[in-house]
C-alpha positions in Angstrom: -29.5 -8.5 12.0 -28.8 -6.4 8.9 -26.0 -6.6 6.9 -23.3 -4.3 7.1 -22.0 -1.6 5.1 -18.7 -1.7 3.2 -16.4 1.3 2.0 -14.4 0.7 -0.8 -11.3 3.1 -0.7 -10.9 3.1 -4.4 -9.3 4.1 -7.4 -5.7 2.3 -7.1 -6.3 1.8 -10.0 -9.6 2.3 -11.0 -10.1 -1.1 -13.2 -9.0 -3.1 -9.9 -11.8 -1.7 -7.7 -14.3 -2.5 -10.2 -12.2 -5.9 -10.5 -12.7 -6.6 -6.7 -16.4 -5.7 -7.0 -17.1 -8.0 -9.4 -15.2 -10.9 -6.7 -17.5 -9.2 -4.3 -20.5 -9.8 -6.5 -19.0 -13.6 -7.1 -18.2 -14.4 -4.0 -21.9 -13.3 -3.0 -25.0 -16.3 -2.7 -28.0 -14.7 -3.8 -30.7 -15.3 -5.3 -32.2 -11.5 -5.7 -30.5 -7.8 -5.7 -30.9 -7.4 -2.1 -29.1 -10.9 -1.2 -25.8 -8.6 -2.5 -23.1 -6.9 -0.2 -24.0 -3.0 -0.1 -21.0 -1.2 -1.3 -20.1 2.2 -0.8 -16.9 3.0 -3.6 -14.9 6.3 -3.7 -13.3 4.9 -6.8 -10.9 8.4 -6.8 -8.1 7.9 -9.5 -6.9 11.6 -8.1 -4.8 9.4 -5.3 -1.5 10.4 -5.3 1.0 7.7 -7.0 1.8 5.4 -4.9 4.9 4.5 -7.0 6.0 8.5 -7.4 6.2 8.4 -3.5 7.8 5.5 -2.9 10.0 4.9 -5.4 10.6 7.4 -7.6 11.1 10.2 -4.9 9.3 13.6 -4.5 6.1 12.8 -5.1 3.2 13.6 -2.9 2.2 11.3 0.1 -1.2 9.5 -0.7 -1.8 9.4 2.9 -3.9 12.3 3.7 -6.0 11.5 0.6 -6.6 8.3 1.4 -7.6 9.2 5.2 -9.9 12.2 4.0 -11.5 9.6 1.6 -12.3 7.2 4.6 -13.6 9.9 6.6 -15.9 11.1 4.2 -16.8 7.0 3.4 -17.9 6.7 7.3 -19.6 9.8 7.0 -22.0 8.2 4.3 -22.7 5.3 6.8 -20.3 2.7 5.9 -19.7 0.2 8.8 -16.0 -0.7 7.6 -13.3 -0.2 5.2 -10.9 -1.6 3.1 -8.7 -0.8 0.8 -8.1 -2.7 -2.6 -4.1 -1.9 -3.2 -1.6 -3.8 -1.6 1.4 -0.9 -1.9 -1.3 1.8 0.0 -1.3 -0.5 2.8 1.9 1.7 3.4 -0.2 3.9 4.2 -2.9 2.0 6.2 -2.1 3.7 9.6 -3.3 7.1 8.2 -6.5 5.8 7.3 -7.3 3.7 10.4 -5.9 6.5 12.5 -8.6 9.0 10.6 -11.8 6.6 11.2 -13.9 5.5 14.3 -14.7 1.6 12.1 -12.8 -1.0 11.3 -10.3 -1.3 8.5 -9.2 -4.2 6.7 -5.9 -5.2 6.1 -5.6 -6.8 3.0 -1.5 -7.6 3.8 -3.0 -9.6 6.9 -5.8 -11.5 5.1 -3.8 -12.8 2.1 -0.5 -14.0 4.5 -3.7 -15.8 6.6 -5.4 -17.2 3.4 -1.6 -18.6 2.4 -1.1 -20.6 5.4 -4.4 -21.8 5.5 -3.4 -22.7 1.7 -0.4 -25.0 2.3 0.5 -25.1 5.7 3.4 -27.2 5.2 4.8 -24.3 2.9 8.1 -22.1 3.9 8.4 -19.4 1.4 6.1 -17.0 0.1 6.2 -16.2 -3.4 5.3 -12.2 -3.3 4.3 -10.9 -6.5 4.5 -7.4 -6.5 5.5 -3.8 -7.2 8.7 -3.4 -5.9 7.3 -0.6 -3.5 5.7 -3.9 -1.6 9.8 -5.4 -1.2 10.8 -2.0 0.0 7.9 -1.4 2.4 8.6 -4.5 4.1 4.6 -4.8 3.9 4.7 -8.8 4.1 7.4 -9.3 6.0 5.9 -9.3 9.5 2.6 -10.7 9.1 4.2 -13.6 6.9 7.2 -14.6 9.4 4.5 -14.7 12.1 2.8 -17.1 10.4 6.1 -19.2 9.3 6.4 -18.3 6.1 9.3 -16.3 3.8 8.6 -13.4 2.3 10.8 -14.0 -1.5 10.6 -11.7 -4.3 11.9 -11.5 -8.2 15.3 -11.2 -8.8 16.3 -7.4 -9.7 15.8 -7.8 -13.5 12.7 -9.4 -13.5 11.1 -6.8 -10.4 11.4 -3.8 -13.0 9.7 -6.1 -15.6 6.8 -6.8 -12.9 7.0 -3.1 -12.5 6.5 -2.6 -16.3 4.0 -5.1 -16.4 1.9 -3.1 -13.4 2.3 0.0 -15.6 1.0 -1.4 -18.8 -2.3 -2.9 -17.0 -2.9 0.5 -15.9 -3.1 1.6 -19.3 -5.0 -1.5 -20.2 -3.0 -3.6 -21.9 -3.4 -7.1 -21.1 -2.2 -8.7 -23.8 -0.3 -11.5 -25.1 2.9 -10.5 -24.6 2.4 -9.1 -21.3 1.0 -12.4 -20.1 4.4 -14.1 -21.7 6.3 -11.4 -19.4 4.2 -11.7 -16.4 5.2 -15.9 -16.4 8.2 -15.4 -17.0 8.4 -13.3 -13.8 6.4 -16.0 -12.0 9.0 -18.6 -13.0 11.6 -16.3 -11.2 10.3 -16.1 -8.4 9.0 -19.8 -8.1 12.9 -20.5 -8.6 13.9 -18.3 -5.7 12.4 -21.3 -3.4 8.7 -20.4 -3.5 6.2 -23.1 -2.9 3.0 -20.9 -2.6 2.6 -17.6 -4.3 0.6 -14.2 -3.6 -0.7 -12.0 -6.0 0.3 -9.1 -4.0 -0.9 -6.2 -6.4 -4.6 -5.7 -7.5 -3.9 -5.4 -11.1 -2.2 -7.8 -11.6 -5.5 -9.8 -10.1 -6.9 -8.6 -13.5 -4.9 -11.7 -15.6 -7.2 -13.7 -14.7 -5.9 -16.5 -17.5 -1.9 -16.1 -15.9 -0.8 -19.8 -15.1 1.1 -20.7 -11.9 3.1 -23.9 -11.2 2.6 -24.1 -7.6 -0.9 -22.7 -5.4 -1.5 -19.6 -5.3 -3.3 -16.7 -3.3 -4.8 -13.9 -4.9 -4.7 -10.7 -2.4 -8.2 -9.5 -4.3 -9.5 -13.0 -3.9 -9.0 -12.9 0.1 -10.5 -9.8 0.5 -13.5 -10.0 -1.6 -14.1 -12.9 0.5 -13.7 -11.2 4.1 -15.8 -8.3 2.8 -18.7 -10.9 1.9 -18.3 -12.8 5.5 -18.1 -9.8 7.3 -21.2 -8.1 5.6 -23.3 -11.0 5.5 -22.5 -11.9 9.3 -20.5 -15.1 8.8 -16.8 -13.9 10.1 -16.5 -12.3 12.9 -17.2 -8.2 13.1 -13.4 -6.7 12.9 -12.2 -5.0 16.2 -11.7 -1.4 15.5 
């Protein structure tokens, strides 16, 4: 049977599609080109801010871009989408509601890849922009599975927020790394005992340290993408 076709609904921000390529690419066994996961990526950095929308009022829905883009993705022949941005999940229904194929939920594969991480676990560390709190994006699948969403204290969110802004502009340095702990410590000390790295850039600080397991959302669905292509999960129901 041949593989199927991925869609990459892209450019949220641009450096973390190509980040969850390269997990794709990872994640892959192969031992030739054609052993990898065919890809089709509207990496479109013309999405409407997620963050202007939903936070700072006014701003224009991403929605319709993000459905037009997975129209025109199943068009080309994909056989299934995703869409590498945990705060445009918001926004998921328009895009599934746009497309005949499957769309992946990355919300529902990292609170799955948690619990199958420490199933004795109670509370979900969720590190994210604060978009993701007021959404209420982890909230349902999370409690399902027995687990409590927790979050940064107020100070430490808008430093998580700042931190989100400066990877966009590329800055991973030093001192954002300092910050980005410092905001992990928060959160571990609101009661957390597993964590989620529930933002795609901040997937990109790759050397960040944790004191307790943690999830990465990128990481959980680069994997389904591979299993799913390559015929070793289950085909999504549309």
């Amino acid at each position: 049977m041949a593989d199927k076709i991925a869609g990459i609904i892209g450019g949220m921000g641009p450096e973390a599609t190509v980040d969850l390529m390269e997990r794709i690419i990872h994640f892959t066994s192969a031992s030739d080109d054609r052993d990898h996961v065919h890809c089709v990526v509207d990496n479109n950095p013309q999405v409407p801010s997620r963050i202007k929308a939903l936070l700072e009022g006014g701003g224009e829905s991403p929605g319709p871009c993000m459905a037009e883009m997975g129209r025109k993705l199943e068009q080309w022949g994909v056989d299934f989408l995703c869409i590498p941005c945990n705060t445009a999940h918001n926004y998921y229904q328009d895009v599934r509601e746009a497309v005949s194929i499957p769309v992946l939920n990355i919300i529902e594969l990292t609170a799955r890849a948690l619990r199958t991480l420490c199933p004795q676990a109670k509370k979900a560390g969720i590190l994210a922009s604060p978009a993701v709190r007021l959404t209420r994006l982890y909230e349902t699948p999370c409690r399902a599975l027995g687990l409590e969403p927790v979050y940064a204290s107020p100070v430490m969110e808008q430093q998580l927020l700042a931190i989100i802004k400066k990877i966009k502009t590329g800055d991973t340095s030093a001192s954002v790394y300092k910050q980005y702990e410092e905001v992990v410590a928060d959160v571990c000390g609101q009661g957390a005992d597993v964590l989620a790295i529930a933002c795609t850039e901040l997937g990109i600080l790759h050397e960040a340290h944790y004191p307790c397991p943690v999830v990465d959302a990128a990481d959980a669905l680069a994997r389904a993408i591979v299993g799913i292509a390559k015929g070793t999960l289950p085909f999504p129901e549309r």
